[in-house]
MMTF fields as JSON, N, C-alpha, C and O atoms, coordinates in Angstrom:
{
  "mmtfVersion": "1.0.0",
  "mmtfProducer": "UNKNOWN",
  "numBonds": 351,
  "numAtoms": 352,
  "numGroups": 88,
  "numChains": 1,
  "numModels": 1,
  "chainsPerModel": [1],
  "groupsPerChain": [88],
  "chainIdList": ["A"],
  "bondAtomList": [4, 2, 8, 6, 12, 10, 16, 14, 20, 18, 24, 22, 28, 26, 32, 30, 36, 34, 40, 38, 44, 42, 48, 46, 52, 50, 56, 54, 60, 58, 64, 62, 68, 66, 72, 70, 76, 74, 80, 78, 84, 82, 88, 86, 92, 90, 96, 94, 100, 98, 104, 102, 108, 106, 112, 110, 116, 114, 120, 118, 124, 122, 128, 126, 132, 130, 136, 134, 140, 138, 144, 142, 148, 146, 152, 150, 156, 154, 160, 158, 164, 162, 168, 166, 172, 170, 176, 174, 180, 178, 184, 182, 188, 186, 192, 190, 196, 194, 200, 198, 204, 202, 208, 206, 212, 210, 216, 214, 220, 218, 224, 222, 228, 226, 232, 230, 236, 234, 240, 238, 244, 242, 248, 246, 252, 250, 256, 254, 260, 258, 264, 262, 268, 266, 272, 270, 276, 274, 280, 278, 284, 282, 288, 286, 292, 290, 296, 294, 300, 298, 304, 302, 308, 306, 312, 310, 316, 314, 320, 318, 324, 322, 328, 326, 332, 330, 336, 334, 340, 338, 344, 342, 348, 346],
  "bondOrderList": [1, 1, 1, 1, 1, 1, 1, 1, 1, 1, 1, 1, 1, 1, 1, 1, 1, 1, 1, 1, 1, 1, 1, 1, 1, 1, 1, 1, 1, 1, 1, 1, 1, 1, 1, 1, 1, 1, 1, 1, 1, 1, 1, 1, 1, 1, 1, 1, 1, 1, 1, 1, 1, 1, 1, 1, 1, 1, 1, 1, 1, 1, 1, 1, 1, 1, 1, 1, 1, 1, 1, 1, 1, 1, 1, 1, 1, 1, 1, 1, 1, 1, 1, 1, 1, 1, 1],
  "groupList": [{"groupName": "UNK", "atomNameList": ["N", "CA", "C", "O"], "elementList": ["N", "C", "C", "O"], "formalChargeList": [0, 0, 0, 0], "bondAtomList": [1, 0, 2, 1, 3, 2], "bondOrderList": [1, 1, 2], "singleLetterCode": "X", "chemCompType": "L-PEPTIDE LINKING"}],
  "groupTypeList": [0, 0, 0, 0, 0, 0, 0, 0, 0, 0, 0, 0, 0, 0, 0, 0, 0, 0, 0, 0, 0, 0, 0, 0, 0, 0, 0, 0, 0, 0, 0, 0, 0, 0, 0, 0, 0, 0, 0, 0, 0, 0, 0, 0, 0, 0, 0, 0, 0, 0, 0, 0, 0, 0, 0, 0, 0, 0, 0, 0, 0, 0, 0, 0, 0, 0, 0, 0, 0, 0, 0, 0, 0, 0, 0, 0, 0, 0, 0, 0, 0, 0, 0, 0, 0, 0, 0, 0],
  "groupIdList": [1, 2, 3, 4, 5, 6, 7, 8, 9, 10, 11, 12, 13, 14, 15, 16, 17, 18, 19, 20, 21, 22, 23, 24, 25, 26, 27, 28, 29, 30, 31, 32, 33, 34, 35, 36, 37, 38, 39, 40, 41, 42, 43, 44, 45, 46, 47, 48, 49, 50, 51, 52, 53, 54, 55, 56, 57, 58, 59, 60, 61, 62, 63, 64, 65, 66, 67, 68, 69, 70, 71, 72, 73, 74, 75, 76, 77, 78, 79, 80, 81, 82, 83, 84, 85, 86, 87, 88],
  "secStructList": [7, 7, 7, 6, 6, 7, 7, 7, 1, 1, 1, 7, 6, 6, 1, 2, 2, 2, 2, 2, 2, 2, 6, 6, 7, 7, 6, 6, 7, 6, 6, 1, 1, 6, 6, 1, 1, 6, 6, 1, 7, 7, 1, 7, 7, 1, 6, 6, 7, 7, 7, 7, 2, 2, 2, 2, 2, 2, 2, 1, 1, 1, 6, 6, 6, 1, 1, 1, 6, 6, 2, 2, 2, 2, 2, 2, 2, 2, 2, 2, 6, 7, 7, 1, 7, 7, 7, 7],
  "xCoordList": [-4.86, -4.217, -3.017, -2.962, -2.012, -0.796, -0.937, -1.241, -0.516, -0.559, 0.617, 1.81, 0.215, 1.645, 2.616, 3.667, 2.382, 3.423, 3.951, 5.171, 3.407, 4.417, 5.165, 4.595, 6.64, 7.274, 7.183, 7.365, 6.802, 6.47, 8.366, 9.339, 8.333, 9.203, 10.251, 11.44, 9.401, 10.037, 10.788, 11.804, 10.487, 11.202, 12.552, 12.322, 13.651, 14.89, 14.633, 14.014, 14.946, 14.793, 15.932, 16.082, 16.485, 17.658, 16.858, 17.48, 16.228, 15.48, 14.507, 14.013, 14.474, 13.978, 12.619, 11.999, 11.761, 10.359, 10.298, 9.514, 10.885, 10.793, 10.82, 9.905, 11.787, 11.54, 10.057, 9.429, 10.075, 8.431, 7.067, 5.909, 7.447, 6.119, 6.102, 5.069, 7.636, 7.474, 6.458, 5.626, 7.103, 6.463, 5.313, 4.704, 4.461, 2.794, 2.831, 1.671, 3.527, 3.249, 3.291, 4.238, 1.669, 1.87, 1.674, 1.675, 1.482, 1.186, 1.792, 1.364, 3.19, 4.363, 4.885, 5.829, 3.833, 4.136, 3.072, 2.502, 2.914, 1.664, 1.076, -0.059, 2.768, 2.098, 1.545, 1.215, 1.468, 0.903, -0.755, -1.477, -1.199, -2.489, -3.851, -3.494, -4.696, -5.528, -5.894, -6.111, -5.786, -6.347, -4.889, -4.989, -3.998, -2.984, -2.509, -1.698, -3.384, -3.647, -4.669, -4.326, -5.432, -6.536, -5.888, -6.479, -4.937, -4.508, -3.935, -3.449, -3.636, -2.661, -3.571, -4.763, -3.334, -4.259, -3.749, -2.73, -4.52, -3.956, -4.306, -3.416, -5.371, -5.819, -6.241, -6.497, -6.503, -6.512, -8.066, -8.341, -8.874, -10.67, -11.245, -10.854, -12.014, -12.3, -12.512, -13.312, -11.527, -11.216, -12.061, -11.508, -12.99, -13.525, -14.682, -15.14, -14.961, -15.737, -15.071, -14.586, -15.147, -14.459, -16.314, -16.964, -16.118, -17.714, -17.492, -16.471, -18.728, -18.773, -20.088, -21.114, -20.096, -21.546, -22.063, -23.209, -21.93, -22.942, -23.476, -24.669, -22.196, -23.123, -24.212, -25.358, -23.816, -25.197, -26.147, -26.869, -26.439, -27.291, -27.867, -28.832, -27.576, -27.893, -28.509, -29.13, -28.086, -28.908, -29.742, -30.877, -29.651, -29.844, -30.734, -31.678, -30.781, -31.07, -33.146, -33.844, -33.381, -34.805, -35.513, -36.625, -35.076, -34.77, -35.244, -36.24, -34.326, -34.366, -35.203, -35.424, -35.438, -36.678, -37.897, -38.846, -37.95, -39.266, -39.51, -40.635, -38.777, -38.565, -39.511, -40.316, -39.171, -39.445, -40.764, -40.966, -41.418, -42.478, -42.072, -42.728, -41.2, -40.77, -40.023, -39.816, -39.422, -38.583, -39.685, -39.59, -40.936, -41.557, -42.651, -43.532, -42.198, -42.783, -42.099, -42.504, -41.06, -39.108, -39.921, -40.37, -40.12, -40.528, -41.288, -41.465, -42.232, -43.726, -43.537, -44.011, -42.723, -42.956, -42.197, -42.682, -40.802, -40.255, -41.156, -41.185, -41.985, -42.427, -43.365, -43.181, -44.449, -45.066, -44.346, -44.996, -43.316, -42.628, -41.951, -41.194, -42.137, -41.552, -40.346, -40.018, -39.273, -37.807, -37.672, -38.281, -36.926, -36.603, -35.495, -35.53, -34.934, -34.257, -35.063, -35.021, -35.646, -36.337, -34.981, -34.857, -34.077, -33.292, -31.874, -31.801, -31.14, -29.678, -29.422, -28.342],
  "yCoordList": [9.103, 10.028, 10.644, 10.674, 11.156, 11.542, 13.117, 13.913, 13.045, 14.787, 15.79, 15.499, 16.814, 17.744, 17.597, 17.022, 18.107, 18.476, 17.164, 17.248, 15.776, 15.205, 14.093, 13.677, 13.667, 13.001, 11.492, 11.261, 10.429, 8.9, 8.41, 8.838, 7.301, 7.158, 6.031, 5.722, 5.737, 4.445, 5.316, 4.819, 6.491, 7.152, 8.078, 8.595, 8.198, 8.972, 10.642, 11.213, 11.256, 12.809, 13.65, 14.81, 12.542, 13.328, 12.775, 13.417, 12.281, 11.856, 13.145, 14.003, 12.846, 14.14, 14.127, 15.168, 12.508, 12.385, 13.236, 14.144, 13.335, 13.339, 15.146, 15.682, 15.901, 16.652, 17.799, 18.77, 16.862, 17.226, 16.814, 17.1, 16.089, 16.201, 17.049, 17.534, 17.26, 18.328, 19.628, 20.291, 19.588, 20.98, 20.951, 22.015, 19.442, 19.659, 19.327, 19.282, 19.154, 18.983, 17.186, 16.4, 16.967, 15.191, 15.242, 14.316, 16.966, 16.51, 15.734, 14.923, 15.838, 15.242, 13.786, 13.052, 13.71, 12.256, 10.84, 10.162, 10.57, 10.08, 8.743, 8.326, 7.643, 6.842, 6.937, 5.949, 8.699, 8.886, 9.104, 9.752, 8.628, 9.161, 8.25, 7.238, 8.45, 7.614, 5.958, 4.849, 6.709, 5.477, 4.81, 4.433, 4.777, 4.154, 2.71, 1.996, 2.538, 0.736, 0.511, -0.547, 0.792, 0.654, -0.222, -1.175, 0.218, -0.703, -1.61, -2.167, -2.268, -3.364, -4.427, -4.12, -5.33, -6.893, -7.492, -8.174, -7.279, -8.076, -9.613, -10.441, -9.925, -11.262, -11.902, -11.223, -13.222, -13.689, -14.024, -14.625, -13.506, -13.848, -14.71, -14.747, -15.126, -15.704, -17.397, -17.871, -17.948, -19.309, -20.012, -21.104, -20.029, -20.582, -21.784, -22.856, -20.808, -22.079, -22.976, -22.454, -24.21, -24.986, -26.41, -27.222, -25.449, -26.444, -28.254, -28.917, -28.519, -29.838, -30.003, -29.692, -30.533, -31.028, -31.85, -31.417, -32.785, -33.746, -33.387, -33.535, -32.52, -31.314, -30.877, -31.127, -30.131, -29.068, -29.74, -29.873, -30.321, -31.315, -32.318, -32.956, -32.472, -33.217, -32.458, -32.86, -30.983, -30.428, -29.539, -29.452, -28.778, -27.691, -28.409, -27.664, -29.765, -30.511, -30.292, -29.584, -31.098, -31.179, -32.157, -31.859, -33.484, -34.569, -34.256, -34.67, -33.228, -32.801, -31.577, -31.366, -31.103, -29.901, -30.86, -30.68, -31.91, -32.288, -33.336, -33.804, -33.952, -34.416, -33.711, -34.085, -32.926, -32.129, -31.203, -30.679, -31.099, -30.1, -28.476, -27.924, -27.738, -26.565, -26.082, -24.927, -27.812, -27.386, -27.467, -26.639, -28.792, -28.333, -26.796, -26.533, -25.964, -24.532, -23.936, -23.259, -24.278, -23.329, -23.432, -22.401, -24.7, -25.432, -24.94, -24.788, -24.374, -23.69, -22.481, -22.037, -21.709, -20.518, -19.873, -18.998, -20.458, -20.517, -20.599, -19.64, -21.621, -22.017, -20.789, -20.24, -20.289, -19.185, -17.912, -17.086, -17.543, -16.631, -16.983, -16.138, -18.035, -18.027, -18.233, -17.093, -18.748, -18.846, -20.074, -21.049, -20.274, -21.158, -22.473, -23.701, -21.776, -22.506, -22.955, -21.954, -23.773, -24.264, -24.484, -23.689, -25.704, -25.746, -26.56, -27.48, -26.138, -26.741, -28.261, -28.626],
  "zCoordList": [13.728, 12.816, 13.516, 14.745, 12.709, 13.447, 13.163, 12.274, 14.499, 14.916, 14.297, 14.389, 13.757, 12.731, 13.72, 13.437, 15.028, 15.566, 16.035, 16.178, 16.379, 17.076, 16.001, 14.992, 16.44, 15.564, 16.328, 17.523, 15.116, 15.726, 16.011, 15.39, 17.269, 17.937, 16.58, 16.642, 15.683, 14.68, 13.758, 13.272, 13.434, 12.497, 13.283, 14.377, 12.77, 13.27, 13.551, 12.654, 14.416, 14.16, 13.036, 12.654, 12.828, 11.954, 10.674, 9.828, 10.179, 8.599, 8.346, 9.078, 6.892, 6.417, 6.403, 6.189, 6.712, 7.267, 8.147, 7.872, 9.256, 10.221, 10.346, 10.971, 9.789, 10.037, 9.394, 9.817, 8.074, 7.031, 8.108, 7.803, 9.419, 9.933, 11.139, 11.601, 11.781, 12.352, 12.012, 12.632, 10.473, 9.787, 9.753, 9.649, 9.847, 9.336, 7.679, 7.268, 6.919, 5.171, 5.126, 5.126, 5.086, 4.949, 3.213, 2.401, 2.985, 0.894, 0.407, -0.414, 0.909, 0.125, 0.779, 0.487, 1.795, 2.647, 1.927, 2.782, 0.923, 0.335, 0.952, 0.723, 2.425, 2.496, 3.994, 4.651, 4.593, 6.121, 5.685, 6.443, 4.649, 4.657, 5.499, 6.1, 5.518, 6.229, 5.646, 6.134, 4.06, 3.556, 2.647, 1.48, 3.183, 2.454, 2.659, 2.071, 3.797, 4.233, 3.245, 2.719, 2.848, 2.163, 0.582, 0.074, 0.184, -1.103, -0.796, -1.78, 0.468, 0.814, 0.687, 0.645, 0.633, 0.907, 1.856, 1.753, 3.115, 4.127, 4.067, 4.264, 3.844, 3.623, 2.764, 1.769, 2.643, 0.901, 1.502, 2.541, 0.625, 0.509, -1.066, -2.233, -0.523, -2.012, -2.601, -3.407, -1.881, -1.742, -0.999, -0.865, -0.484, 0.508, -0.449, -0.052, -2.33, -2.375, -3.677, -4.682, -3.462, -4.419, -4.347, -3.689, -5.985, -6.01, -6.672, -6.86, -6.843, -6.792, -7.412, -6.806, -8.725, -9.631, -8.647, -8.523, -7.854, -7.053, -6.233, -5.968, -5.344, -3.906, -4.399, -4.027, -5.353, -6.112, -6.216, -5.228, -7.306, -7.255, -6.347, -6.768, -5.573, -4.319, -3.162, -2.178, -3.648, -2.19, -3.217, -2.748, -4.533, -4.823, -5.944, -6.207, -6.813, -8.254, -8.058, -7.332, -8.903, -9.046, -8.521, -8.086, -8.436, -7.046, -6.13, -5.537, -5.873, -4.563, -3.706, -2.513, -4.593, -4.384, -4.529, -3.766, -5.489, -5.46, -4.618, -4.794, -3.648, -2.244, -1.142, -0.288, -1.448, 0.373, 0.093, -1.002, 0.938, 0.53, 0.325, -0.559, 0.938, 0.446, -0.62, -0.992, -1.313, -2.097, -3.474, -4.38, -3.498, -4.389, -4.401, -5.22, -3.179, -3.205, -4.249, -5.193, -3.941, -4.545, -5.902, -6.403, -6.519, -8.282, -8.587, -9.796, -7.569, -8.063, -8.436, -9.482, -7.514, -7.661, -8.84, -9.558, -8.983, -10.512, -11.537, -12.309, -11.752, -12.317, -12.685, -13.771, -11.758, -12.093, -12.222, -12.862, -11.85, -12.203, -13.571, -14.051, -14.168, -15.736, -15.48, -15.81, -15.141, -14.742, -15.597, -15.156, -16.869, -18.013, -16.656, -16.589, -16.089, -15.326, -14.014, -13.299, -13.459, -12.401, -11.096, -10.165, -11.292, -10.49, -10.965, -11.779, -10.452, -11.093, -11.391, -11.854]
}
């Protein structure tokens, strides 16, 4: 956090920032606040999944749960829990 009294070396002492933080008034400074990085988007999130009907099915289908012994656990327990959907 920046201190009232001291002035940061990037801003001019002759600007009128500069002298509003001398004073201590960040009211009127709206982008020295703590959370004013907070609306920026530094990075792009989100993209990471690009699906695929065969993947799914191939690891996640009914095939394939009823393959392996845990996956026909997965079938069972749907199953007694009433889940209209068993597996993708």
């Amino acid at each position: 956090m920046i201190q009232p009294n001291s002035v940061p070396s990037c801003i001019p002492a002759a600007s009128g920032v500069a002298s509003a933080l001398a004073q201590g008034s960040t009211a009127t400074l709206p982008f020295l606040t703590p959370f004013s990085g907070a609306s920026q988007r530094r990075y792009v999130r989100g993209i990471d999944y690009q699906p695929s009907v065969r993947k799914r099915k191939r690891s996640l289908g009914f095939l394939a749960r009823s393959r392996s012994r845990t996956g026909r656990k997965i079938i069972k327990r749907r199953t007694l829990k009433g889940r209209w959907f068993l597996t993708h």
